[in-house]
LOKOL-348708 format. One line per 4 residues: their letters; for each residue x, y, z of C-alpha. Coordinates in nm, 4 decimals. Each point is the difference from the previous one (the first is absolute). Layout:
// LOKOL-348708
A = X:Y:Z | ...
This chain:
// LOKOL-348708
XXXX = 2.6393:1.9689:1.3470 | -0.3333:0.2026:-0.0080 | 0.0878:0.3197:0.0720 | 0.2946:0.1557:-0.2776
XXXX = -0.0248:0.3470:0.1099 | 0.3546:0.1391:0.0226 | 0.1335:-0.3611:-0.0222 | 0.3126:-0.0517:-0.2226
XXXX = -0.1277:-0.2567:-0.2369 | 0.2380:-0.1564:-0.2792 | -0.1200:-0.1223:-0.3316 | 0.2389:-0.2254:-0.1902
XXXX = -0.0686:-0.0866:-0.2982 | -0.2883:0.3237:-0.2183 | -0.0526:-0.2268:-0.2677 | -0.1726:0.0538:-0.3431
XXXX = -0.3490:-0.1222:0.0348 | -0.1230:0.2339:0.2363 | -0.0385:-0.1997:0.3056 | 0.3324:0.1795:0.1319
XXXX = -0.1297:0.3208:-0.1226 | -0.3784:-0.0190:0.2139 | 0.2608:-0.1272:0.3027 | 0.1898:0.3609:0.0108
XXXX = -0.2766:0.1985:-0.0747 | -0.2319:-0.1818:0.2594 | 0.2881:0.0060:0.2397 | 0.0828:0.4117:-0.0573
XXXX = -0.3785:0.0453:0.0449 | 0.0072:-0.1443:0.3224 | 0.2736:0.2142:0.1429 | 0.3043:-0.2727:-0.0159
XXXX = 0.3894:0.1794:-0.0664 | 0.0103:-0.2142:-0.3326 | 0.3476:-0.1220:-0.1591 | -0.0108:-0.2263:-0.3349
XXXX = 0.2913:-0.2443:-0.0895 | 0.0427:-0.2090:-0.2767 | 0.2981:-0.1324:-0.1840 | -0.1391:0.1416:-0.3351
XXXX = 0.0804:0.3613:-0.1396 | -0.1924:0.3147:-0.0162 | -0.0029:-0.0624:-0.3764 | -0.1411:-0.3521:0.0743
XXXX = -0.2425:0.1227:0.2152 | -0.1133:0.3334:-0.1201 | -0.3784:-0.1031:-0.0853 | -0.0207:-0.0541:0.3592
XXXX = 0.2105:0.2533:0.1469 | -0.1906:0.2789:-0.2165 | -0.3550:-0.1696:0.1186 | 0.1518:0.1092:0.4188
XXXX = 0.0414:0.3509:-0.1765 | -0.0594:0.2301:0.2822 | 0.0529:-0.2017:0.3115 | 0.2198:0.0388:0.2594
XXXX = 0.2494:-0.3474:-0.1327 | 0.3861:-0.0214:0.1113 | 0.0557:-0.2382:-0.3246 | 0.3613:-0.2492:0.0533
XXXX = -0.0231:-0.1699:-0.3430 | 0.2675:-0.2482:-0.2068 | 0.1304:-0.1078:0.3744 | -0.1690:-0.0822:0.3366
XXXX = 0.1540:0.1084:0.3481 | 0.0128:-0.2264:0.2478 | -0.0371:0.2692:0.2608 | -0.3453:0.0717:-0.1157
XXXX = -0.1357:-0.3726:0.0559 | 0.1384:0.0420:0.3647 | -0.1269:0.3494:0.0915 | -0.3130:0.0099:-0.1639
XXXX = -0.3375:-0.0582:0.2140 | -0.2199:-0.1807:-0.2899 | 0.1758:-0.1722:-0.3148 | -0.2934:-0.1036:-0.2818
XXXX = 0.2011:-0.2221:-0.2234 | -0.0941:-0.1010:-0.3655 | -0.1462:-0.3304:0.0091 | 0.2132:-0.0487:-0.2889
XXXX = 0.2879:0.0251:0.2667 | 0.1249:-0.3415:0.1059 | -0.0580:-0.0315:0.3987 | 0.3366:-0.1199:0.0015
XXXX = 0.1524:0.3483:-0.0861 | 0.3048:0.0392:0.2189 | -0.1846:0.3866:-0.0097 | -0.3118:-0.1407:0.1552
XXXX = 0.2166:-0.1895:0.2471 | 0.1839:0.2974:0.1033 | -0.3497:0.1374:0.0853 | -0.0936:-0.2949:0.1397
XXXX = 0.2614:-0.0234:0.2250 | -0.0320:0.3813:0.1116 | -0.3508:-0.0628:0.1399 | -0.1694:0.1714:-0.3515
XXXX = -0.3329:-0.1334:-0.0665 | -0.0525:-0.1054:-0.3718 | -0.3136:0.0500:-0.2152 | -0.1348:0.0174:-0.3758
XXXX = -0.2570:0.1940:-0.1330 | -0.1932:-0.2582:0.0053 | -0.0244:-0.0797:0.2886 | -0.0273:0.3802:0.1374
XXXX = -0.3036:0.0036:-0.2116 | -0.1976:-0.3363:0.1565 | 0.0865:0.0912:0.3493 | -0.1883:0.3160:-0.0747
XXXX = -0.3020:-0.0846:-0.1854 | -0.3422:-0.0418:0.1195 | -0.1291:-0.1558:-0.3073 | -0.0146:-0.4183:-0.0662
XXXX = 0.2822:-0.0740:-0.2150 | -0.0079:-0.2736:-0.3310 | 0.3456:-0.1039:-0.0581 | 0.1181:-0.1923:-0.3252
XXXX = 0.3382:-0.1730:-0.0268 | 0.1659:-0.2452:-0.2600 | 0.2633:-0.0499:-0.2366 | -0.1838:0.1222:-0.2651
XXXX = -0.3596:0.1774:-0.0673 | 0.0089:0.1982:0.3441 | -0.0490:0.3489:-0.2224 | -0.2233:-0.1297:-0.2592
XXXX = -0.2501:-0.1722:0.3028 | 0.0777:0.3479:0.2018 | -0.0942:0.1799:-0.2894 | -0.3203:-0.2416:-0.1226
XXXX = -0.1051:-0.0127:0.3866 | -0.0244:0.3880:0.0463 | -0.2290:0.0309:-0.3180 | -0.2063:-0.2425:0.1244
XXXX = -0.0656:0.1721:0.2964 | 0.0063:0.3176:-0.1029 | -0.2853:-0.0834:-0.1898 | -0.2321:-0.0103:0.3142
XXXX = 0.2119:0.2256:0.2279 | 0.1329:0.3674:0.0279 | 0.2656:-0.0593:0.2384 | 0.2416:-0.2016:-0.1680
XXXX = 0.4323:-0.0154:0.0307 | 0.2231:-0.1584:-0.1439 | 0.3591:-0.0250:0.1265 | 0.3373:-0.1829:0.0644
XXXX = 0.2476:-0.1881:-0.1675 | -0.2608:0.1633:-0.3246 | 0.1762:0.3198:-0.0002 | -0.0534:0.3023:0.2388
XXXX = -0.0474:0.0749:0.3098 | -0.3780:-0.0040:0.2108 | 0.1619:0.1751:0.2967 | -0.1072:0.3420:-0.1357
XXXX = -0.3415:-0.1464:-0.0548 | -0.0210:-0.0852:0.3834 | -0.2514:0.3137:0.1078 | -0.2317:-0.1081:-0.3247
XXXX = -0.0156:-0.3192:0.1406 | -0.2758:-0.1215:0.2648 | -0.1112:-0.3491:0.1238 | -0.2157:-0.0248:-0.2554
XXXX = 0.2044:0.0497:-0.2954 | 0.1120:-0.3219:-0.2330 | 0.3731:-0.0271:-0.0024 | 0.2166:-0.2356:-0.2373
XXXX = 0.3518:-0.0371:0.0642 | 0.2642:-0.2110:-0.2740 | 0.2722:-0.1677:0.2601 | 0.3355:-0.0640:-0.0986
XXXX = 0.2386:-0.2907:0.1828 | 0.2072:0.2663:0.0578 | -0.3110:0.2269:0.1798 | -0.1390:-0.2885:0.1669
XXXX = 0.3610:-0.0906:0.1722 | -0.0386:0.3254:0.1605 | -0.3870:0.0063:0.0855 | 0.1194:-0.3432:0.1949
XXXX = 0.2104:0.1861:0.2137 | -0.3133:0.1880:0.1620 | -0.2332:-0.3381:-0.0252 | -0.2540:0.1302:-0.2518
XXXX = -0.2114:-0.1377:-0.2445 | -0.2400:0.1360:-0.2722 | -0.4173:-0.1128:0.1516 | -0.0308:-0.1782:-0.3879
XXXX = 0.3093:-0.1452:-0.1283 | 0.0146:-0.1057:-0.3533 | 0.2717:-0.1815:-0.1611 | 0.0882:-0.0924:-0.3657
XXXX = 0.2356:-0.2382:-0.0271 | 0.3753:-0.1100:0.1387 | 0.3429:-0.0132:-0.1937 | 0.3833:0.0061:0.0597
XXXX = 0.0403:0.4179:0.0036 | 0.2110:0.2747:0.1295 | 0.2797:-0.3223:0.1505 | 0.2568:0.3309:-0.0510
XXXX = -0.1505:0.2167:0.2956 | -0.1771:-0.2954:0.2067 | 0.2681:-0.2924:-0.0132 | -0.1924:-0.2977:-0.0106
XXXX = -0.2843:-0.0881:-0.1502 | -0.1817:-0.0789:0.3594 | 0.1156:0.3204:0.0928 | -0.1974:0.1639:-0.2643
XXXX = -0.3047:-0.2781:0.0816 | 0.0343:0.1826:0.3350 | -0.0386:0.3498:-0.0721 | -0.3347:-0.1005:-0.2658
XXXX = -0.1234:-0.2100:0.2856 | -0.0165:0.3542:0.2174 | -0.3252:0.0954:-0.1796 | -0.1940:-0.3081:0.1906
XXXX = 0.2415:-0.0515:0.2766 | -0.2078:0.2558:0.2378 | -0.3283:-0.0079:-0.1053 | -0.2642:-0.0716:0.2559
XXXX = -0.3392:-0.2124:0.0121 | -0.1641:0.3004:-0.1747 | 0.2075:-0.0151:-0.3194 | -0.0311:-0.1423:-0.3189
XXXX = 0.2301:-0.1275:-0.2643 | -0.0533:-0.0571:-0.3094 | 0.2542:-0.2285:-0.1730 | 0.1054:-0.1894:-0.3635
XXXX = -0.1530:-0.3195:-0.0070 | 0.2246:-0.1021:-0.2848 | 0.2920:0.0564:0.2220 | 0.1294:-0.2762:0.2381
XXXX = 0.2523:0.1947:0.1278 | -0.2147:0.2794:0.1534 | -0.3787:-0.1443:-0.0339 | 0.0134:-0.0908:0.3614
XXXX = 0.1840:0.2867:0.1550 | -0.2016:0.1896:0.2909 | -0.1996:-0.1368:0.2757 | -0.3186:0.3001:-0.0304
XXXX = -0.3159:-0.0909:-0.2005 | 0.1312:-0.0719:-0.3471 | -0.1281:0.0168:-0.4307 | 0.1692:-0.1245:-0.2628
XXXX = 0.0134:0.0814:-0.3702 | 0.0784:-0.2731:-0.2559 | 0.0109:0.0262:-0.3968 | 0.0007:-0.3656:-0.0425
XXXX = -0.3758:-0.0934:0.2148 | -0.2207:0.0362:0.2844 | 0.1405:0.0817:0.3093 | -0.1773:-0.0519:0.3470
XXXX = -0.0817:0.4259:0.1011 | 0.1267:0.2583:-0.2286 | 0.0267:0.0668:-0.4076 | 0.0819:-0.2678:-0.2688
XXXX = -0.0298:-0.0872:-0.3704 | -0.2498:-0.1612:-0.1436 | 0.0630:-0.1119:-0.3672 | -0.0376:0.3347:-0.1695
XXXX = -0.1734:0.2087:0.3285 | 0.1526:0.1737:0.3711 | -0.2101:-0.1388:0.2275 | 0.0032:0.0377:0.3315
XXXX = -0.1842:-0.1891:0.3234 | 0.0739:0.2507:0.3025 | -0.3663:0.0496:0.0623 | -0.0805:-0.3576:-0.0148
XXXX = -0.1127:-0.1147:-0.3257 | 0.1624:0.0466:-0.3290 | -0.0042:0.3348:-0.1920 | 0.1772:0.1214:-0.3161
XXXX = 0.1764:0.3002:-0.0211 | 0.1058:0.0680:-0.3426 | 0.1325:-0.2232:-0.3091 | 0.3688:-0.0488:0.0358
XXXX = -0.0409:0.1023:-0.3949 | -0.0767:0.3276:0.1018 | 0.3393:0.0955:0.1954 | 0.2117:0.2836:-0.2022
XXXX = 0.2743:-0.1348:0.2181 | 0.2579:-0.2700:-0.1920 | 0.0592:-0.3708:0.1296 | -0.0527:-0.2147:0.2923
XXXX = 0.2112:0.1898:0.2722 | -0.2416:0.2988:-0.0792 | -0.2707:-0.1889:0.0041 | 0.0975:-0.1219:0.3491
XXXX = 0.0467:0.3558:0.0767 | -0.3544:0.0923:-0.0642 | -0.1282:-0.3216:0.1868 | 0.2122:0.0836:0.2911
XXXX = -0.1501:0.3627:-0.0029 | -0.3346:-0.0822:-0.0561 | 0.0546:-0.2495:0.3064 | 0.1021:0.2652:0.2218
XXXX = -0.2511:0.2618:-0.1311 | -0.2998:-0.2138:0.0672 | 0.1378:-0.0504:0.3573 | -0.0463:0.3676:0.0353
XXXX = -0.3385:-0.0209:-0.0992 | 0.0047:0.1162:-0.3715 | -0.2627:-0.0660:-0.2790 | 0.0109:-0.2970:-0.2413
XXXX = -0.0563:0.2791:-0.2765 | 0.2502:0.2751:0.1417 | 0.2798:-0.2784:-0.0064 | -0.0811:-0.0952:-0.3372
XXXX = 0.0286:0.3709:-0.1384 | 0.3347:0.0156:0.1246 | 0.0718:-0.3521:-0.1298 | -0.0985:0.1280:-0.3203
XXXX = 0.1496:0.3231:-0.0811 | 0.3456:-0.0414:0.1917 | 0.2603:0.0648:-0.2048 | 0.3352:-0.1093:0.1294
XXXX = 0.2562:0.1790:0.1891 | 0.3283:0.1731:-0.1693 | 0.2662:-0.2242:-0.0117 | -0.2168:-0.3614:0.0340
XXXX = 0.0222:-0.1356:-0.3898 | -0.0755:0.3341:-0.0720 | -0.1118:0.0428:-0.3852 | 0.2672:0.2617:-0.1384
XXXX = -0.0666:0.0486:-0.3271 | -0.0638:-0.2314:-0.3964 | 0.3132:0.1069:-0.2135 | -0.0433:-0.1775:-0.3727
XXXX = -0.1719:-0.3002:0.1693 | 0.2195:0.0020:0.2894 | -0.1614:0.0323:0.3245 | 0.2139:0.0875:0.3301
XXXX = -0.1172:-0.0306:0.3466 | 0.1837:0.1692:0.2999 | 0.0037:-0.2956:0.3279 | 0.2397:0.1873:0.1730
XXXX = -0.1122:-0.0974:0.3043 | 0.1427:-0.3251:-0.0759 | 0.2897:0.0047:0.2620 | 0.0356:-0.4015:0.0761
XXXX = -0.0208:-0.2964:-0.2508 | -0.3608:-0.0802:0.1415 | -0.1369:0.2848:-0.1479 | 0.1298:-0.0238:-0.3252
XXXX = -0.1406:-0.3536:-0.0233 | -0.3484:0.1079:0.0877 | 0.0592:0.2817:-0.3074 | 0.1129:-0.2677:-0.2354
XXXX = -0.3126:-0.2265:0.0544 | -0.2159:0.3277:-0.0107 | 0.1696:0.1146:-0.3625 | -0.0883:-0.1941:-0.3013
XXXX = 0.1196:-0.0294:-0.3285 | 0.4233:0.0034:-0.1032 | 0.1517:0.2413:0.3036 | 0.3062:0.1618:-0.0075
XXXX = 0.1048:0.0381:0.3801 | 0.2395:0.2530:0.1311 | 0.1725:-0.1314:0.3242 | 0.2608:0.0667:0.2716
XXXX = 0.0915:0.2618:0.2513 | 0.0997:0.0250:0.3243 | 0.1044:-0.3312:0.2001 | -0.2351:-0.0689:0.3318
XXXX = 0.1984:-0.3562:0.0559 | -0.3657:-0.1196:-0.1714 | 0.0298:-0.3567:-0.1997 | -0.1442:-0.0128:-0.3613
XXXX = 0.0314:-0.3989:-0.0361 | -0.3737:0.0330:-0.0347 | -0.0568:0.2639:-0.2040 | 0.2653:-0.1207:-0.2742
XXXX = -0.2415:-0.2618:-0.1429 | -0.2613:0.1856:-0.0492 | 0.2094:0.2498:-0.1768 | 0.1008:-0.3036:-0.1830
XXXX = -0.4108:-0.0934:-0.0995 | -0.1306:0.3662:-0.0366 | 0.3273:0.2198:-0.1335 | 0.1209:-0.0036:-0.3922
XXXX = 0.2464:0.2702:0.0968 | 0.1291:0.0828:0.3344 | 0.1829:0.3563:0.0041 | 0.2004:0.0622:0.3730
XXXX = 0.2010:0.2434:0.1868 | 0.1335:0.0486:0.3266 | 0.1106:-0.1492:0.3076 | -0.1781:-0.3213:-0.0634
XXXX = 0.0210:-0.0433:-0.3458 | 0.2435:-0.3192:0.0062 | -0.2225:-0.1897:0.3024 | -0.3223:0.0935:-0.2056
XXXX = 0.1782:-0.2024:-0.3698 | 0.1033:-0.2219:0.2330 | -0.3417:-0.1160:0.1119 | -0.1045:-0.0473:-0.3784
XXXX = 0.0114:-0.3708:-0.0786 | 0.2531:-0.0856:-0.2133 | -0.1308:-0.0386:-0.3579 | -0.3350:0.1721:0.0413
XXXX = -0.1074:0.1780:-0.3059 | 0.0643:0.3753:0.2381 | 0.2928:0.2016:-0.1882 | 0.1957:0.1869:0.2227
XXXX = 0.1117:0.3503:-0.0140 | 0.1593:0.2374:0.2142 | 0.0530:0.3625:0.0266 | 0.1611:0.3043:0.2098
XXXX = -0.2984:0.1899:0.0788 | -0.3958:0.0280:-0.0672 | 0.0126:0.2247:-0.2635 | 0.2187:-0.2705:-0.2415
XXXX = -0.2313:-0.3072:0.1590 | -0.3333:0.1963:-0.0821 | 0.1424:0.0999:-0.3882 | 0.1324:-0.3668:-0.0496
XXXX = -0.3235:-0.1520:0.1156 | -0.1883:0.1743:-0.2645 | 0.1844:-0.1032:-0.2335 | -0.0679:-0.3797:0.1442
XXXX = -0.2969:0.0365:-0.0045 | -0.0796:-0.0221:-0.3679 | -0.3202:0.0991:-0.1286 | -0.2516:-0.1317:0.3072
XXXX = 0.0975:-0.0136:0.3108 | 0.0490:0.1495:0.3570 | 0.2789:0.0989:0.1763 | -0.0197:-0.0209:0.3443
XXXX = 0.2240:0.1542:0.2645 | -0.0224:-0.2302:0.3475 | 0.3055:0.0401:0.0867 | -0.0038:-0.2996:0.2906
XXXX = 0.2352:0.1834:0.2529 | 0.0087:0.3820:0.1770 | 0.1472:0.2841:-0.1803 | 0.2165:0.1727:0.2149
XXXX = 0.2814:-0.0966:-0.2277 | -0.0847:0.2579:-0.2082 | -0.3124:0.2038:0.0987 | -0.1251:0.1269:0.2787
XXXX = -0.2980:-0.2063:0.0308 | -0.2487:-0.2456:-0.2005 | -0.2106:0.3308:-0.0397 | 0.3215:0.2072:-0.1320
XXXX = 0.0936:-0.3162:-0.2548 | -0.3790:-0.0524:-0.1399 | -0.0273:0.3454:-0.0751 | 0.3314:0.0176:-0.1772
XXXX = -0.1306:-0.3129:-0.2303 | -0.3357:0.1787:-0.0615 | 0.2340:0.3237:-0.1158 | 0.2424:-0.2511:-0.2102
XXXX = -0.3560:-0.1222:-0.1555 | -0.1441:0.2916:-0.0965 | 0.3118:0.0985:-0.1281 | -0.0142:-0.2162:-0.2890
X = -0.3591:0.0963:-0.1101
């Protein structure tokens, strides 16, 4: 639906990250009759509801009515929301187009689009890969699944400018619907994630397949050569990145140097000694960015800069704070088993780890041995507390502890922790059990931190 003048257009789901937020605004600006639902409170919600301050919003929050999926001219949908919503049916059924923000942002944007998907390392790549080329360009956005919204940035955008958009599963599912694809698609890796929304793991294969599924003769994509599972996804001109040797077109390692051989012969980039970033999923990150960036025609030197100063992003075995020899890093982020693995080969040294939340239906059958190898003390809470001891082998050195809440895990690990040491709080599953998002529970773990200083 291009034209929203006047149209009655339904937002379910505002949302805390600001994607919801750009939606309403972007949607008010353009003359819709806006209505927000969502089955959380005004209390829940206030951050967001004070951000819409102002605009002309009939709010029906804590409780959806089915009457508005039926009447409404537009619905734009969460892409949190499960397309199976008997809500979204209702509309559905009614003759109500669905959308996303998403996916109202690509259908209006005259700019070539990089898109960057994956279990894990789509923020810290989005993040890397918009340095990189904001080094050598003025016109550069970043977007999506990262936080935000880019719809309000639509009249500072021209075909010309850069733009760099982090796509969830749940975002691509949608951006499926209207047969779009980003012209560069990069992705990091494949795991079992987010089985509680999708259903099946090939459903959720599906919806990351979306991001090459459209893409014509002119794109590129740029793809983990270390991962079987998606190193031959795509049928446009592909490059691969590998940590462990030379691949045929695209970025690799090189005993102790990024090289790369998209220009034909074989240049270095930077020392992989020189990354700020920890362990080998980062340092895939950077080679997976550095891929892409030289693709868009950035320096050797520029990339290298970026390589070399990038600091991390919040949440992503982020360094907290050194309490009496105690170090504690915040990998919040860590919302599936896979990701905690990658943080326990990245940590060194005796960890403390601080596990459990929310059940996805994930399995932790691999994630329990290396718990087993890497943990002296494993501290848990939550939903999947039990499943998580479970998956420890049985007489592995790992003691196991549990607690009621984050504040008693984060003041017991301490204590484990002895005189040297690092806690560290990858939880391995979501946290809607108890906060309101990974964002909401790493910041609460920084604050228990600092606490104690």
């Amino acid at each position: 639906m291009s034209h929203l003048n006047n149209r009655n257009v339904l937002v379910m789901g505002l949302g805390l990250f600001g994607g919801g937020v750009g939606a309403v605004r972007f949607l008010c600006n353009a003359g819709a009759h806006v209505t927000v639902t969502d089955l959380r409170g005004e209390d829940d919600l206030k951050e967001s509801v004070e951000a819409l301050k102002g605009l002309d919003i009939t709010y029906v929050l804590g409780h959806h009515q089915e009457e508005d999926f039926a009447r409404s001219d537009l619905v734009v949908a969460n892409p949190g929301v499960p397309r199976s919503s008997k809500y979204l049916e209702i509309a559905e059924e009614s003759g109500v187009p669905i959308t996303t923000e998403i996916c109202l942002f690509v259908e209006r944007c005259e700019a070539p689009v990089i898109g960057i998907t994956g279990s894990s390392g789509k923020t810290t790549t989005t993040c890397l890969l918009a340095a990189m080329l904001g080094q050598e360009s003025r016109e550069v956005f970043s977007g999506g699944n990262i936080g935000g919204s880019l719809l309000g940035q639509l009249e500072n955008i021209s075909s010309d400018s850069r733009i760099v958009l982090e796509l969830s599963s749940f975002q691509l599912d949608y951006l499926g619907t209207i047969h779009w694809s980003p012209d560069v698609a990069v992705v990091t890796n494949f795991a079992p994630n987010h089985l509680d929304v999708h259903g099946s793991l090939e459903a959720y294969r599906k919806a990351k397949q979306e991001i090459v599924q459209h893409q014509d003769a002119s794109g590129v994509v740029i793809l983990n050569g270390d991962d079987p599972e998606v190193r031959g996804w795509g049928k446009a001109k592909r490059h691969l990145f590998s940590a462990e040797g030379a691949v045929q077109r695209g970025t690799y390692v090189d005993l102790d140097r990024i090289m790369h051989n998209l220009s034909g012969e074989p240049k270095e980039i930077c020392k992989t000694g020189s990354l700020k970033l920890p362990g080998k999923h980062n340092l895939r990150n950077a080679l997976a960015a550095a891929c892409t960036a030289l693709s868009a025609g950035i320096s050797e030197s520029a990339i290298a800069s970026v390589l070399e100063s990038f600091q991390g992003v919040e949440h992503r075995l982020e360094f907290v704070a050194r309490l009496g020899g105690v170090s504690f890093v915040n990998d919040s982020i860590a919302t599936s088993p896979e990701r905690t693995q990658v943080a326990l080969d990245a940590v060194p040294g005796n960890i403390v780890l601080i596990a459990g939340g929310y059940d996805k239906g994930l399995a932790y059958d691999h994630l329990g041995p290396v718990i087993g190898r890497r943990v002296s003390n494993l501290v848990l809470l939550g939903d999947t507390a039990e499943e998580i001891a479970d998956s420890v082998p049985k007489g592995s050195a790992t003691r196991i502890h549990r607690t009621d809440n984050l504040a008693a895990a984060v003041n017991k690990s301490r204590a484990l922790a002895g005189e040297e040491g690092t806690v560290l709080f990858s939880p391995a599953s979501a946290s809607y059990d108890m906060f309101r998002n990974f964002a909401d529970r790493g910041k609460k773990f920084k604050e228990l931190v600092k606490e104690m200083n």
